[in-house]
DRENGULO-520916 format. One record per residue: residue in one letter; x, y, z of N, C-alpha, C in turn. Coordinates in steps of 0.2 Angstrom, whole numbers, padded with zeros to 4 digits, always signed. Layout:
AXYZXYZXYZ...
# end
This chain:
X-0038-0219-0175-0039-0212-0178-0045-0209-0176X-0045-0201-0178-0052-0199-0176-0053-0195-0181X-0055-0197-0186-0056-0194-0192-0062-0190-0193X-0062-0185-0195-0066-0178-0195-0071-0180-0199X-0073-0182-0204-0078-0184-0209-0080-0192-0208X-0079-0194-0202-0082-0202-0202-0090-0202-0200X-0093-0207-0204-0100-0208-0202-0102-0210-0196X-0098-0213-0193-0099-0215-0187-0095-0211-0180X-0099-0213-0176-0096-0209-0169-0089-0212-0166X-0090-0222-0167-0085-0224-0162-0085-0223-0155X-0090-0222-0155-0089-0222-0146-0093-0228-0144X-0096-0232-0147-0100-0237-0144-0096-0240-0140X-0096-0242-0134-0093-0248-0128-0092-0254-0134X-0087-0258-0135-0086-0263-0139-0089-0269-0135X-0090-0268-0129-0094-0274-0124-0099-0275-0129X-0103-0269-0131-0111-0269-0133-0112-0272-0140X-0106-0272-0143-0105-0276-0151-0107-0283-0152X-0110-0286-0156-0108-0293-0156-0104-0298-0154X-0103-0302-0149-0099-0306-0151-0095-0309-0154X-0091-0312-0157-0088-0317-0162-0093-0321-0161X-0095-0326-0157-0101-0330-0161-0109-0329-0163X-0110-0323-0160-0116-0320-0164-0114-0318-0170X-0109-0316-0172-0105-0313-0180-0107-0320-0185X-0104-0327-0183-0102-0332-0183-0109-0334-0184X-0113-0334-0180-0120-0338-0182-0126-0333-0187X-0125-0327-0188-0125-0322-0191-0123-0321-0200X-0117-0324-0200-0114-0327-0205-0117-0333-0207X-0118-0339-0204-0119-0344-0206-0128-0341-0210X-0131-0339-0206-0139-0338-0208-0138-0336-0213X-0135-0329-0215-0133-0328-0223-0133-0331-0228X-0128-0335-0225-0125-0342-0229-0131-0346-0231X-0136-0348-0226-0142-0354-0227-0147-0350-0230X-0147-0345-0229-0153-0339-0236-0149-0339-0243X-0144-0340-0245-0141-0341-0250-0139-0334-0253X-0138-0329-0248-0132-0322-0250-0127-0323-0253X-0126-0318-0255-0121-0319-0260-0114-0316-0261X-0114-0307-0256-0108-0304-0255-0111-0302-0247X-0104-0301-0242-0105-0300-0238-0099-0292-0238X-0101-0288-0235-0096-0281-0236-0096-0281-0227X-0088-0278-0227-0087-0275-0219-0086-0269-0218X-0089-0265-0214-0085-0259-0215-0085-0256-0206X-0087-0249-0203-0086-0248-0200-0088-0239-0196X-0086-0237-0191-0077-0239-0189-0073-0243-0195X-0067-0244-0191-0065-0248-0195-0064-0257-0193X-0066-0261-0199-0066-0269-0196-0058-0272-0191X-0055-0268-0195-0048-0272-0192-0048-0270-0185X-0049-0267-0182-0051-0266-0174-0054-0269-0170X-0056-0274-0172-0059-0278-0170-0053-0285-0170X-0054-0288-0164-0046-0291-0163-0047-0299-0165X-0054-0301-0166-0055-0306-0169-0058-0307-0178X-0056-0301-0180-0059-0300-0188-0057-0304-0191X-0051-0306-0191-0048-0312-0198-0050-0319-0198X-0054-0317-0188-0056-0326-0188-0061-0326-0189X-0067-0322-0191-0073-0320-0193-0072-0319-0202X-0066-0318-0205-0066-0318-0212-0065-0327-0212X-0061-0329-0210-0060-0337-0209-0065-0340-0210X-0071-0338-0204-0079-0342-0202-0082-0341-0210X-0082-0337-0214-0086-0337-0220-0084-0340-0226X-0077-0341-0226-0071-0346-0228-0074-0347-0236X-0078-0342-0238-0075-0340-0245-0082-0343-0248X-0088-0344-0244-0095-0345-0243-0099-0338-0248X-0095-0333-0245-0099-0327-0249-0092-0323-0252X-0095-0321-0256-0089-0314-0259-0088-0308-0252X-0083-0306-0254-0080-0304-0247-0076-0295-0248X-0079-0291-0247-0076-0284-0249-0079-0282-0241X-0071-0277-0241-0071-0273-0233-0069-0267-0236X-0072-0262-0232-0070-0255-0231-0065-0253-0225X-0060-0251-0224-0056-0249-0222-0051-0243-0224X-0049-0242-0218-0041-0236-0219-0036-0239-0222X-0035-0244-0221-0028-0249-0224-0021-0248-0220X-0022-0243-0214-0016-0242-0213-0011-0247-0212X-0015-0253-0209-0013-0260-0205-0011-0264-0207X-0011-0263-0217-0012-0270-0220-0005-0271-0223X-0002-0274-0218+0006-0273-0222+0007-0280-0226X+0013-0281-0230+0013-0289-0233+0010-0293-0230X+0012-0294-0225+0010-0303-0221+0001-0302-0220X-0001-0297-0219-0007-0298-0219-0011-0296-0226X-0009-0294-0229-0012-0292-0236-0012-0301-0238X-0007-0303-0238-0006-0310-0240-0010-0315-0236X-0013-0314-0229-0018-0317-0225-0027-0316-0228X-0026-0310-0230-0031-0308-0233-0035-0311-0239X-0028-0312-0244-0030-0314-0250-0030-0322-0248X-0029-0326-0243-0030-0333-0243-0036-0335-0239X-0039-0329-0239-0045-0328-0235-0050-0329-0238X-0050-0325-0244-0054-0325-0250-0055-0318-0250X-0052-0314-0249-0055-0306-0247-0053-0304-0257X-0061-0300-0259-0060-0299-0264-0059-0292-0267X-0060-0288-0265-0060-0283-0264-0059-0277-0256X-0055-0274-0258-0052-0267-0253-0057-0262-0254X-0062-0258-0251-0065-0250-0254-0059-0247-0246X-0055-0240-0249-0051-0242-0244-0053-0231-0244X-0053-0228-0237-0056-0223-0236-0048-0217-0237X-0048-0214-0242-0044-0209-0242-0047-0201-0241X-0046-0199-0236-0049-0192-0235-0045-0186-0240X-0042-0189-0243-0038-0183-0245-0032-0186-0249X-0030-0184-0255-0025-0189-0259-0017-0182-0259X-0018-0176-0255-0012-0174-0251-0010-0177-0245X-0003-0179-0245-0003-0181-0235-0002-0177-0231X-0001-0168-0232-0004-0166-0226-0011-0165-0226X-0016-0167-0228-0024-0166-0228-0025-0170-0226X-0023-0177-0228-0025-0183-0226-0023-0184-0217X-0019-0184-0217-0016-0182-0210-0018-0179-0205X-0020-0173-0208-0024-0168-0204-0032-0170-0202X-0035-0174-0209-0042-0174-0206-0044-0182-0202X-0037-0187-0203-0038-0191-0196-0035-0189-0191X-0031-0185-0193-0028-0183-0184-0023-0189-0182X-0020-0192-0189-0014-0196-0186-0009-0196-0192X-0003-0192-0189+0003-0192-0193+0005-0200-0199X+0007-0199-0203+0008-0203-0209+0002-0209-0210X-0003-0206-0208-0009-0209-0211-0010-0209-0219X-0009-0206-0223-0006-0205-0231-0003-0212-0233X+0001-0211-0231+0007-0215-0233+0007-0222-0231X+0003-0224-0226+0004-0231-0221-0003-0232-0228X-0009-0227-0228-0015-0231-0231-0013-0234-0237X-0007-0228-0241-0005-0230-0249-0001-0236-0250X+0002-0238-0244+0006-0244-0242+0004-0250-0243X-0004-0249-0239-0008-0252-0237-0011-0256-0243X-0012-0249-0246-0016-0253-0253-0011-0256-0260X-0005-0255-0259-0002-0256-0263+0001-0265-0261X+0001-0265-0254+0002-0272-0251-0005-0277-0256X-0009-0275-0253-0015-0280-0255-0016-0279-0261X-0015-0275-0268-0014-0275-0275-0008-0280-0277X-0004-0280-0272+0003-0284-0274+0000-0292-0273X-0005-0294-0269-0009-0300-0269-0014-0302-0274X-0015-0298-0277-0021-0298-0283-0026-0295-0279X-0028-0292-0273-0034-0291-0271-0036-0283-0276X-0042-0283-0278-0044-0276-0278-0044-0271-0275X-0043-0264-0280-0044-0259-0273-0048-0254-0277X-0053-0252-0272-0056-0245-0275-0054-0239-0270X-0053-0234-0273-0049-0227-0267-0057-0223-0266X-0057-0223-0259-0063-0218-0259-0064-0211-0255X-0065-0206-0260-0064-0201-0256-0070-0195-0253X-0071-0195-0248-0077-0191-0247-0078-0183-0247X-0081-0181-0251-0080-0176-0255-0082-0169-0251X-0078-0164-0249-0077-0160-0244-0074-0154-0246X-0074-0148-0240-0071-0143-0242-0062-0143-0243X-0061-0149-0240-0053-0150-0238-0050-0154-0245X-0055-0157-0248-0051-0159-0257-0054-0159-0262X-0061-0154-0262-0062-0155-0269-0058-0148-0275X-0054-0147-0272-0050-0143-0278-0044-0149-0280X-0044-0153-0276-0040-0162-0281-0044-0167-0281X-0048-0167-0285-0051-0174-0286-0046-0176-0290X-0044-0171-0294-0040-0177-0300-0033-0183-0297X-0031-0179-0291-0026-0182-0289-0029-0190-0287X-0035-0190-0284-0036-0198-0284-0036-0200-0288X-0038-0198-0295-0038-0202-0302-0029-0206-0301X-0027-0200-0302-0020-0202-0302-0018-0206-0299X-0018-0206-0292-0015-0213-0288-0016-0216-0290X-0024-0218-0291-0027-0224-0293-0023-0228-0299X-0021-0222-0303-0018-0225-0311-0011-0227-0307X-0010-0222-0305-0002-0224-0303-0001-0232-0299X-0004-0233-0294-0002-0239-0289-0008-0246-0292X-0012-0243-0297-0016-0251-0301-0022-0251-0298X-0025-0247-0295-0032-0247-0292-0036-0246-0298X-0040-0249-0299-0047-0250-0304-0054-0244-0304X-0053-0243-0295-0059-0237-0296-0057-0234-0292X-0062-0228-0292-0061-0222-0287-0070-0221-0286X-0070-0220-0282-0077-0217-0278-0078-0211-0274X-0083-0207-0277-0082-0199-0273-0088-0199-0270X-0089-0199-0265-0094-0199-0259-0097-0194-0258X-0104-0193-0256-0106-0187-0252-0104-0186-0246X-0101-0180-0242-0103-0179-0236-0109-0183-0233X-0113-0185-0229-0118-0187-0225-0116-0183-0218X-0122-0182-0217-0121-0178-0207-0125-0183-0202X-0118-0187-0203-0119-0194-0196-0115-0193-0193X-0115-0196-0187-0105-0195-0184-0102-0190-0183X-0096-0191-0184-0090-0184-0183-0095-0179-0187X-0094-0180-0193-0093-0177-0202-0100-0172-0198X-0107-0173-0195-0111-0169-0194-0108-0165-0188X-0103-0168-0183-0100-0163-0180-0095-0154-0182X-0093-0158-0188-0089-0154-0190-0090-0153-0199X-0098-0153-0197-0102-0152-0205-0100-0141-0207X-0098-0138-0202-0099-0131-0206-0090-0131-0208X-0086-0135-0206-0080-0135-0208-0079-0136-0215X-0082-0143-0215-0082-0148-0219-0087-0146-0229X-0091-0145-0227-0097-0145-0232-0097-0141-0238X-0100-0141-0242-0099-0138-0250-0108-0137-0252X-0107-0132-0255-0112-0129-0260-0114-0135-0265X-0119-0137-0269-0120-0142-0274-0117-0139-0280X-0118-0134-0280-0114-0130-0287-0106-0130-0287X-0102-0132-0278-0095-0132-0279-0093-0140-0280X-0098-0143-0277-0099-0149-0277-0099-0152-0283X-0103-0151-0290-0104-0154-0297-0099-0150-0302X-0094-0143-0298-0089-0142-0301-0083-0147-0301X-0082-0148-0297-0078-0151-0295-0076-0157-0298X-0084-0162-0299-0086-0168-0301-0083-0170-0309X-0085-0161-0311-0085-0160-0320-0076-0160-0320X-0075-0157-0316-0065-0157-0319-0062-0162-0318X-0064-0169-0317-0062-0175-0316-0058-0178-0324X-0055-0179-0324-0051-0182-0333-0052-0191-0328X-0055-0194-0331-0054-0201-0330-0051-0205-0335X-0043-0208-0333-0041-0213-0339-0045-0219-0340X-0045-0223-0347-0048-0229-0347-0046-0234-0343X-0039-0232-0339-0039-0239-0333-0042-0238-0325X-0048-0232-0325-0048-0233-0320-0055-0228-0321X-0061-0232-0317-0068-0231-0316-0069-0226-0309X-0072-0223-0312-0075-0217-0308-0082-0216-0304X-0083-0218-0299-0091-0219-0298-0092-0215-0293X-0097-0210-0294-0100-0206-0287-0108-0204-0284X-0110-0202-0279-0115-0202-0277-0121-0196-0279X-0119-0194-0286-0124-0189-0286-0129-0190-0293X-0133-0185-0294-0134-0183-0301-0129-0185-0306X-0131-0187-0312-0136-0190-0315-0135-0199-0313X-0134-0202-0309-0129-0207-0307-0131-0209-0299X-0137-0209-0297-0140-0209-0291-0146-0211-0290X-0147-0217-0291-0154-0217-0291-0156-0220-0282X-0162-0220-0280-0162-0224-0275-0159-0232-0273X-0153-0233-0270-0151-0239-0268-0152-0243-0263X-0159-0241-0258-0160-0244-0256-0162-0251-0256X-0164-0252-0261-0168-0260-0264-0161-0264-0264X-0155-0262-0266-0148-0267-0263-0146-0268-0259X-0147-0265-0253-0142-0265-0248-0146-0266-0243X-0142-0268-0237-0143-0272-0232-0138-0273-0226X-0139-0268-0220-0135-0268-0216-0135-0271-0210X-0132-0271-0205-0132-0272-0200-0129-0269-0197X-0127-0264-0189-0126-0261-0185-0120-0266-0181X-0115-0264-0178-0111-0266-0174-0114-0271-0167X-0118-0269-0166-0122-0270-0160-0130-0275-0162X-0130-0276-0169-0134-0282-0172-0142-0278-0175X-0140-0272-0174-0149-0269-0175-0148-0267-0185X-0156-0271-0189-0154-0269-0194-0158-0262-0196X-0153-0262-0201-0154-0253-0201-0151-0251-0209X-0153-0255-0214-0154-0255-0222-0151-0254-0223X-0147-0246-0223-0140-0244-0225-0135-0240-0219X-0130-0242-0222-0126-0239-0216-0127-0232-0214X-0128-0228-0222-0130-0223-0221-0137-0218-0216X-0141-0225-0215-0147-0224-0211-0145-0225-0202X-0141-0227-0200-0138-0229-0194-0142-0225-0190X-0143-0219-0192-0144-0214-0185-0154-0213-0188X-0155-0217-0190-0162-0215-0190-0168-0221-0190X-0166-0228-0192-0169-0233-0191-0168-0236-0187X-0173-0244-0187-0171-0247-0181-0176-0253-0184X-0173-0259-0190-0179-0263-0190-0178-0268-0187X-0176-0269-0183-0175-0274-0177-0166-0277-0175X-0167-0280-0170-0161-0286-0167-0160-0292-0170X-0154-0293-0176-0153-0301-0176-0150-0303-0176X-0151-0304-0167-0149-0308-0163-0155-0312-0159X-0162-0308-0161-0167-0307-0157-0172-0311-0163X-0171-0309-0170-0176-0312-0173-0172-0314-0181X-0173-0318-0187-0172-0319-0194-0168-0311-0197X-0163-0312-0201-0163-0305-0203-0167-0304-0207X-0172-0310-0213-0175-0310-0218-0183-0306-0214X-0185-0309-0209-0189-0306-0205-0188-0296-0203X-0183-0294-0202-0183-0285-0202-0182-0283-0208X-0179-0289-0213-0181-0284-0222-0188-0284-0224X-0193-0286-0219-0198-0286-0222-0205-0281-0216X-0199-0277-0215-0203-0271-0209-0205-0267-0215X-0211-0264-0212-0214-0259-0216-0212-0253-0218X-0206-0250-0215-0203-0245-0219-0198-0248-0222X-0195-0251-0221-0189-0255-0226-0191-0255-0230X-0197-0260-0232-0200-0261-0238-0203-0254-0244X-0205-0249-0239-0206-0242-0241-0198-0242-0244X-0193-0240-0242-0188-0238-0244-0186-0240-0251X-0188-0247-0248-0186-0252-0254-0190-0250-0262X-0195-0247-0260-0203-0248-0267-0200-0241-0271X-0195-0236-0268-0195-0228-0272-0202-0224-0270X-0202-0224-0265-0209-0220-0264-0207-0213-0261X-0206-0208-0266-0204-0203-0267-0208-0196-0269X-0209-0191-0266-0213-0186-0270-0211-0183-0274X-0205-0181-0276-0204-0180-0282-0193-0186-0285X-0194-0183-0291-0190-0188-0294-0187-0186-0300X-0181-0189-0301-0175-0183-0308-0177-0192-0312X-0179-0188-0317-0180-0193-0324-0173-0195-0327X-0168-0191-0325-0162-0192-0328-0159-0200-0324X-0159-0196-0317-0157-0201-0311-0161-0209-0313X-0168-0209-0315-0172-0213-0314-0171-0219-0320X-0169-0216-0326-0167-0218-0332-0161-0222-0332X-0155-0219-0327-0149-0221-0329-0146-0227-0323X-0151-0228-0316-0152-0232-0309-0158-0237-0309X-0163-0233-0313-0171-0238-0312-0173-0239-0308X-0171-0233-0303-0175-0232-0298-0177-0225-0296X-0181-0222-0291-0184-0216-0291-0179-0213-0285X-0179-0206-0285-0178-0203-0279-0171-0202-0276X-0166-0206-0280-0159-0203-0274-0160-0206-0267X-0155-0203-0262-0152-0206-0255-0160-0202-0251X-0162-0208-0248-0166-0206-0243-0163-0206-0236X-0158-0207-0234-0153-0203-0230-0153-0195-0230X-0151-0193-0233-0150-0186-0235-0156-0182-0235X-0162-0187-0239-0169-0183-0239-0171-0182-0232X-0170-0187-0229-0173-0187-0222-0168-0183-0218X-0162-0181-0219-0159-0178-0213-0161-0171-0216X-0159-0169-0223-0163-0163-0223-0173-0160-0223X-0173-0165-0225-0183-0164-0223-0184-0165-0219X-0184-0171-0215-0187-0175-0209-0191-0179-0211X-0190-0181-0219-0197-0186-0220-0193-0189-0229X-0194-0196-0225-0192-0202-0231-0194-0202-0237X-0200-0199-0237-0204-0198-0244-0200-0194-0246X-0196-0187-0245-0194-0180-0247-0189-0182-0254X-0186-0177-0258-0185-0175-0264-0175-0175-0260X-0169-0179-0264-0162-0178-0262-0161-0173-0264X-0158-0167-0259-0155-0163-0259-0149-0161-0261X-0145-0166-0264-0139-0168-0268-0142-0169-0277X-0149-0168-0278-0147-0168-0284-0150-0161-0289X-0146-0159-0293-0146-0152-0296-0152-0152-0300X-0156-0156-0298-0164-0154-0300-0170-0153-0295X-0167-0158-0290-0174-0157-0287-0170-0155-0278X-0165-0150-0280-0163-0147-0272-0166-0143-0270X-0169-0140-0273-0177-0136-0270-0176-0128-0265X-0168-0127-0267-0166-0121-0264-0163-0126-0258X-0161-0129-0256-0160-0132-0249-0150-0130-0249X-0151-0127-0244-0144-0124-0246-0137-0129-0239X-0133-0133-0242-0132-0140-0238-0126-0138-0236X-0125-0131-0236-0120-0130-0230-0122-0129-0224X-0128-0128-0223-0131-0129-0217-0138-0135-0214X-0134-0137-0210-0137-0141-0207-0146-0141-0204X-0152-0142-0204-0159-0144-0201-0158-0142-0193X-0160-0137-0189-0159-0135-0181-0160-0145-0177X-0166-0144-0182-0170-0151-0176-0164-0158-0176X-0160-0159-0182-0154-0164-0185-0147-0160-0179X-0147-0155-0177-0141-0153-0173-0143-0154-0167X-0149-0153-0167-0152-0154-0157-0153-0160-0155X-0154-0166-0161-0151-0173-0159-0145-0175-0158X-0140-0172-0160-0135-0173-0157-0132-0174-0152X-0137-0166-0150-0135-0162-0140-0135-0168-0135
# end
């Protein structure tokens, strides 16, 4: 698919990827630091034509949730899935109409193959959270995620920010929302009690970089997915991964070192500052204030993108 709001570019040469047995010894290390969840995401994992033997290699060592489109996940392999120990699905719906949906991967009955998908893998007991990235192309239906979710048994829904990584910054003027359409949007949600609601903004945003822990397809760690295009705390393949969580700016990221901070957010997360992803694409500086939160957006107006963040692109 070539999905218009993806964080990633996908164009990496797959040569340049880890091998299966660097994934595999990679995994085992996890495993002998005593981790506890391992998450997949992407691009998408299942394109990778060894990924099940690599859900295999972890053999139920760690809790196990993938992000995916789902289109792929039909009975027999929802069913492989679940013997796999996979415990949850976060599965990406750009849009809960299928013609919107369809239109922003750019592939006909992508709608209907993902809802397929996730209904396959709920018919095994796996979890599913619906996630949808929040844009000019559906935030007049949020509610409709609710709904599927209620309707086909998914437990949560997640509403994403925009980020300007990947496609999504290629097609950031199409794509993007004002923070005031963006928090309306938010408010006209009706959530039933069978299904949790979780999104990436005010008041419900604190900095999360102190949990999270990534790796790049190509083995470089780089703390959040979200950071991909702007870190680099080493290769590991090259060194410990316990060793690049203890780079100086990781650690920074980690501590909430922030120049300013929404007391609301800090109150309800326990941490200071929101997404330093965002602060830094819109500032140029890690320290800076989230521009997604309606107190300390400081006039930063997020339909338009930082010249110097578009000239990296060139």
């Amino acid at each position: 698919m070539d999905c218009k709001l993806c964080y990633a570019d996908c164009k990496n040469d797959p040569a340049q990827e880890l091998s299966t047995d660097q994934w595999k010894a990679f995994i085992d290390e996890l495993v002998a630091e005593n981790f506890l969840h391992i998450f997949f995401e992407g691009g998408e994992p299942f394109d990778r034509p060894d990924f099940e033997e690599l859900l295999a290699h972890v053999n139920r060592r760690l809790y196990v949730a993938i992000r995916t489109h789902a289109i792929g996940i039909d009975k027999e392999r929802a069913k492989r899935l679940k013997e796999l120990g996979v415990g949850r699905l976060y599965v990406d719906l750009f849009a809960a109409q299928p013609d919107i949906q369809d239109e922003l991967t750019g592939s006909p009955g992508s709608y209907s193959r993902a809802v397929a998908g996730m209904e396959n893998a709920l018919a095994q007991g796996i979890k599913v959270t619906i996630l949808g990235i929040l844009s000019r192309k559906n935030h007049e239906h949020l509610q409709d995620y609710v709904d599927l979710a209620e309707r086909i048994g998914a437990d949560q829904v997640g509403v994403l920010r925009l980020y300007p990584l990947g496609r999504a910054k290629k097609n950031w003027a199409e794509l993007s929302l004002s923070i005031d359409e963006m928090m309306s949007a938010l408010n006209s949600v009706k959530v039933p009690p069978s299904v949790q609601l979780m999104q990436s903004w005010h008041p419900k945003d604190g900095n999360c970089c102190w949990q999270n822990a990534a790796v790049s397809p190509t083995g470089q760690s780089i703390g959040c997915p979200y950071l991909r295009e702007y870190v680099d705390f080493g290769n590991v393949t090259e060194r410990p991964f316990l060793e690049t969580w203890d780079h100086p700016l990781y650690r920074q990221l980690r501590q909430s070192d922030v120049e300013e901070s929404c007391a609301e957010c800090s109150q309800t997360q326990g941490t200071l500052g929101g997404c330093r992803s965002t602060a830094y694409a819109f500032h140029g500086r890690f320290t800076a204030s989230d521009p997604y939160c309606i107190h300390n957006n400081q006039g930063v107006d997020l339909n338009v993108l930082p010249q110097w963040l578009l000239r990296e692109d060139t």
